[in-house]
N, C-alpha and C positions, 0 to 999 in steps of 0.2 A: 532502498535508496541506492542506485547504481550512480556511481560517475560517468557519467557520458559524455564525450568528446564534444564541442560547436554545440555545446549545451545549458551556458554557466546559467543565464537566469535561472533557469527550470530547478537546476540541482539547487541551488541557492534557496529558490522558494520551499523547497521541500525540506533542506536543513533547517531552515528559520522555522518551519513550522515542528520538528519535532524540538528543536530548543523552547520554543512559544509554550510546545505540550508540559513540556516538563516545569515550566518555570511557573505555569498559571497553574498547574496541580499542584505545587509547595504554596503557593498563596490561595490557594481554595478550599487547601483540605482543612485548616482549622474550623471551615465552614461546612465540613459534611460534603462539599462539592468535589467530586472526580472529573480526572480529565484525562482524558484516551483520547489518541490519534490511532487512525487506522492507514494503512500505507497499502490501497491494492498494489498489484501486479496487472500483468497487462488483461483489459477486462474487453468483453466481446461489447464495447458499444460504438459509436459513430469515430468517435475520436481515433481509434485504429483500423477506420474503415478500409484505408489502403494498403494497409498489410494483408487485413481480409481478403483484399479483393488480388492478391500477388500469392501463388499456391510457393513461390521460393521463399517470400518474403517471411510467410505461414511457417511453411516446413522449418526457416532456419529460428523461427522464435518458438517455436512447439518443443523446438531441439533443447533448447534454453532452458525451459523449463522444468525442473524434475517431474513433475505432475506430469508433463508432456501433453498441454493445452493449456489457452487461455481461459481465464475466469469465467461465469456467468454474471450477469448482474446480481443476480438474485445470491448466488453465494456471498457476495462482499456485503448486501444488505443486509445477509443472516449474522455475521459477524458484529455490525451495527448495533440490531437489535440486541444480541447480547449484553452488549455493551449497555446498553441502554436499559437494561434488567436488574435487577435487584441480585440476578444470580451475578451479577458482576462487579457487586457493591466491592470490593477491597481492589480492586484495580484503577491504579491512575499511575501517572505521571511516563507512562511508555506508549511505544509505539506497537501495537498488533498488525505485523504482514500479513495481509491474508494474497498471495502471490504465489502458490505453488508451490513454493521452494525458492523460487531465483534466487533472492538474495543471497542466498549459498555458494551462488557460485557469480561468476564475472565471465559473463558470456562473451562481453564488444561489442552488444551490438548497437 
């Protein structure tokens, strides 16, 4: 979760939602119920279609990224499914980035 400038709703949704994560995990778990929020990073589908399509725009988020590329879909799904597994039974109440690295660092952009 980056701060980003002429952005408040967006960041706001994204704070609400890992405060939501944490707070429905403390009232779930007496119940055996986990709860994981997953936080991609920038993922190659339609929604950053115009960065796709801008080889500067590309270049300077590929920069950003330690991994140095966006997501697949399918990587952030694997991450889900884990979650979603029995191998993931003692996990709740955080947030899993699966994002490259970014959040490490405060790129601007």
């Amino acid at each position: 979760m980056l701060a980003t400038g002429n952005n408040t709703p967006y960041c706001l949704a994204k704070g609400g939602m890992r405060m939501l994560t944490r707070t429905a995990a403390l009232e779930l778990a007496p119940h055996g119920i986990t709860v994981v929020n997953v936080g991609p990073g920038a993922v190659a589908t339609p929604i950053n279609d115009a960065t796709m399509k801008d080889p500067e725009l590309m270049a300077k988020l590929d920069a950003a990224i330690p991994l140095g590329r966006m997501a697949r879909p399918e990587e952030v799904a694997s991450v889900v499914a884990f979650l979603a597994s029995d191998d993931a039974s003692y996990i709740t109440a955080t947030t899993i980035f699966a994002d490259g690295g970014i959040m490490q660092s405060s790129p601007g952009l």
